[in-house]
N, C-alpha and C positions, 0 to 999 in steps of 0.2 A: 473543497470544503474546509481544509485544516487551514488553507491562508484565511477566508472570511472568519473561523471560530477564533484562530490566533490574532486577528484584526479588534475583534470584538470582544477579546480581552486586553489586550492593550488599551481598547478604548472606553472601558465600564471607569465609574467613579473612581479614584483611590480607596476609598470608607469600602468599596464593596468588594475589593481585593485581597484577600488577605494570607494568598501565598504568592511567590513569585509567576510572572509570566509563565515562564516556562513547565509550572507545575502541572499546568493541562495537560501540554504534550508529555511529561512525564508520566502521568495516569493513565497516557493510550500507551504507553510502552510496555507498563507493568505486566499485562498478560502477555504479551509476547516473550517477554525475558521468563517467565516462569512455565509459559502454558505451552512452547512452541513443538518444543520435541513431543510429549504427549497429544498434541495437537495433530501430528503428522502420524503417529502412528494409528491414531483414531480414524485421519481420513481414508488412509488406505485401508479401513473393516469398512467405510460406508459407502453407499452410489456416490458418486463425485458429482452428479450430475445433480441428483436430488437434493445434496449440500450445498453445492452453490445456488439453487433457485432460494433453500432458506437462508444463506448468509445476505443475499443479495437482496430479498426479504426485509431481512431485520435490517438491515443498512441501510432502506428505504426510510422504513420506520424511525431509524435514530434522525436521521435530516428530515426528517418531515416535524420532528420532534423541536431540535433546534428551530427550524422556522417558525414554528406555532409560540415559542417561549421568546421568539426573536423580536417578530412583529407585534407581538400585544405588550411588551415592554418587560417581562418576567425573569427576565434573563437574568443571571448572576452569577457568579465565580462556582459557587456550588454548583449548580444547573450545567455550566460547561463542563466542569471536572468531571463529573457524572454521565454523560454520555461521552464522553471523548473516551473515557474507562468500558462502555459499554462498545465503541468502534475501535476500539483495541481488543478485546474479547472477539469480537463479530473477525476483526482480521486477522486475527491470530487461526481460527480454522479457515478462514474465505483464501487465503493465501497458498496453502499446501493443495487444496482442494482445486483451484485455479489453475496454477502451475501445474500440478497432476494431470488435467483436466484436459489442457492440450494433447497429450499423448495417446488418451480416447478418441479423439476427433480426428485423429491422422494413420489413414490406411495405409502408405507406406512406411515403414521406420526408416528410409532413408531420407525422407524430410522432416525429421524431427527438428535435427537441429535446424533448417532454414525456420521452420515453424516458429519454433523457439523466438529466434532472432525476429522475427516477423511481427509474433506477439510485442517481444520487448518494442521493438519500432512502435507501435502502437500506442503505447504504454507512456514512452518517451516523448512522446508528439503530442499527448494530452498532457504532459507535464508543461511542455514550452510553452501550447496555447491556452491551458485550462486559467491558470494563473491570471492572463492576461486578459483574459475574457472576464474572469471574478473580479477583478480589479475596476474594470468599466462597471459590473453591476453594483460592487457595492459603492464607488462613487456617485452612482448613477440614482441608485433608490435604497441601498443599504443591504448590511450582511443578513436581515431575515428574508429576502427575496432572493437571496444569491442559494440559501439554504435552502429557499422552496424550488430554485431551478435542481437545485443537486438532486432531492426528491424524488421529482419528478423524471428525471434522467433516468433513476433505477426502471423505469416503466416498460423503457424501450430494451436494457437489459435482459427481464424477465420475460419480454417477449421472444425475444432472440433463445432464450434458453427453453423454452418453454415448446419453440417451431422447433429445436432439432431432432432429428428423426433416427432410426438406422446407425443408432451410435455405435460402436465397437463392445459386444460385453465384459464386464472385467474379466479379468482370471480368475479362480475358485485358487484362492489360498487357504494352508492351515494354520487357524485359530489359534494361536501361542501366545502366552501370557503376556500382557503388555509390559511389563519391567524388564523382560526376556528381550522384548524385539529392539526396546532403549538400547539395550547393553550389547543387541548387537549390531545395533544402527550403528554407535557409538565406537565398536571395534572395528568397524569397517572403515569408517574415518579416520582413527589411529593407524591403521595399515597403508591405506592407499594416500598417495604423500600430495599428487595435485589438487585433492579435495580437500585433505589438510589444509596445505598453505592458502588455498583458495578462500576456506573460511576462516584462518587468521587473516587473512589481510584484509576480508569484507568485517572481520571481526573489528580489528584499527580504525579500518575509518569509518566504520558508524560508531564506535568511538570516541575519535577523535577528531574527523571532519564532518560529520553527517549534523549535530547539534547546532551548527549554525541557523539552519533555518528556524529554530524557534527563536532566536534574537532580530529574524528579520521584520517584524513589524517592529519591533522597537527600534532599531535600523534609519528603517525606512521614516517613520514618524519623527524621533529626534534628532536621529545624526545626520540624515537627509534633507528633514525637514518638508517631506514630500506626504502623500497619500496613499491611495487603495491603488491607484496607477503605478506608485512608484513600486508597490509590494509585489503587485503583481510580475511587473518587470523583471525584481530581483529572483522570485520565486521561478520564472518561466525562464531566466536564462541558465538555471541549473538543470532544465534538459535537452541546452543546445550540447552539449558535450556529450551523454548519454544517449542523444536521439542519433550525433554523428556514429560512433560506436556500435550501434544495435545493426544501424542501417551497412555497417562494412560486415560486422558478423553474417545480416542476410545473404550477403553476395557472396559469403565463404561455399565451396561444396560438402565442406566437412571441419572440423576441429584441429584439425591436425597441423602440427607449428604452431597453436595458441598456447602449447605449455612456455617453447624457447621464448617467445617474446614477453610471458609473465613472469618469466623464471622459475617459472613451477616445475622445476626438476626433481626427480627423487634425490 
C-alpha cells in the first residue's frame, strides 16, 4: 500500500502538492519516533491478541479509506498526509503487539527463534512479491483498486485471528508505573551490549539507508523513465536480500555465533 500511496503522490497535479514527496512518509514516521517506547510498554498491560484484531481493524479502515478518496477522484496531498499519519499511529502499537504476539502462539520456547525467523520469511516474501504484484494493478486499473485490494486482504487477516483458539495465557505481571518500566527498559539496553549495538546499527541505517524508498517513485518515474512496473520492481527487489537472510536465520538451531559475525561483542 505505501508504493501505490507514494505513486499517487508523485502523480497528483503540481498546484495540489504542496510539500515535498517525501513528506507523506514523513507523517507515518512521526508516531513511531515519539510514540514507540510508550507504545510497547502499553502492549505488554493489553491482550496482544485483542490488539492486533483492532489494529488490523483500523488498518482495514484506513485502505478502505484511501480507496473510496482514490477512485471517486477526492484525493489530495492533504487526504494522503492524513492517513498515512493515521497508519503510522495504527503501527506504531500493531508492531510491538505482533512481534510480541508470536511468543503466544508457540508452546515450545525452543522454537522461538526458528518462529521468529519463520515470521520474518513471511514478511520478506510479501515484500519481494507484494510490490510487484501492486505494480501490475495500478498499471493495470490504477492506485484506488490496488488500495481496495489492500482492504480487503485485512479480511482474511481478522479471520485468521479471529479462528485462533487455545492460545497460551499471558503471565500476570505487576502493574508499575509506565515512566518506571521506560527507564528500565532503557537500563537494560544500556547494559546489555548485543542489544545495544544491535539498535545502533538498525538505528544508522534507517537512518541513513532505509530513506531511499521514498525517492523511489520519483526514481522510477524521472530517472528511469518507467512506471508502476518499474516501482514495483525496485520496491520488490529490497526483499531479495532480506527474504535470503530470514530464510538462513530459519535453518539456524539457535543464535548462537550471530553475535561474532555482527561483531556484537561486549
Amino acid at each position: 500500500m505505501d508504493d501505490a500511496a507514494g505513486y499517487q503522490l508523485a502523480g497528483l497535479p503540481s498546484h495540489q502538492v504542496r510539500v515535498p514527496s517525501g513528506g507523506g512518509r514523513l507523517h507515518g514516521q512521526i508516531p513511531a519516533f515519539f510514540l514507540s517506547p510508550l507504545a510497547g510498554v502499553l502492549v505488554d498491560r493489553w491482550n496482544r491478541h485483542r490488539a492486533l484484531v483492532a489494529t488490523q481493524a483500523l488498518a482495514m479502515l484506513q485502505s478502505a479509506a484511501l480507496a473510496v478518496l482514490a477512485l471517486t477522484g477526492w484525493i489530495n496531498i492533504w487526504w494522503i498526509v492524513g492517513l498515512t499519519l493515521m497508519q503510522g499511529l495504527i503501527n506504531t502499537f500493531e508492531t510491538p503487539a505482533r512481534q510480541s504476539f508470536i511468543i503466544d502462539m508457540i508452546e515450545d520456547r525452543a522454537d522461538i527463534s526458528n518462529a521468529i525467523a519463520l515470521n520474518s520469511s513471511i514478511v520478506n516474501a510479501g515484500r519481494l512479491v507484494g510490490p510487484a504484484i501492486a505494480g501490475l494493478v495500478i498499471a493495470g486499473v490504477g492506485e484506488g483498486y490496488c488500495f481496495l485490494i489492500d482492504a480487503i486482504s485485512y479480511l482474511a487477516v481478522l479471520y485468521s485471528l479471529m479462528a485462533m483458539k487455545n492460545l497460551r495465557p499471558a503471565v500476570p505481571r505487576a502493574q508499575k508505573n509506565v515512566w518506571l518500566e521506560l527507564t528500565e527498559g532503557w537500563r537494560y539496553i544500556v547494559q546489555s551490549a548485543p542489544i545495544r549495538w544491535i539498535l545502533l546499527m538498525l538505528s544508522i541505517v534507517s537512518l541513513i539507508g532505509f530513506p531511499f524508498t521514498t525517492l523511489l517513485p520519483i526514481i522510477a518515474g524521472d530517472v528511469l523513465h518507467g512506471g508502476p512496473n518499474t516501482l514495483g520492481l525496485l520496491t520488490g527487489a529490497t526483499g531479495v536480500g532480506a527474504l535470503a537472510c530470514a530464510i538462513s536465520l530459519a535453518m539456524r538451531k539457535s543464535v548462537v555465533g550471530l553475535a561474532g559475525g555482527l561483531c556484537l561483542r561486549p
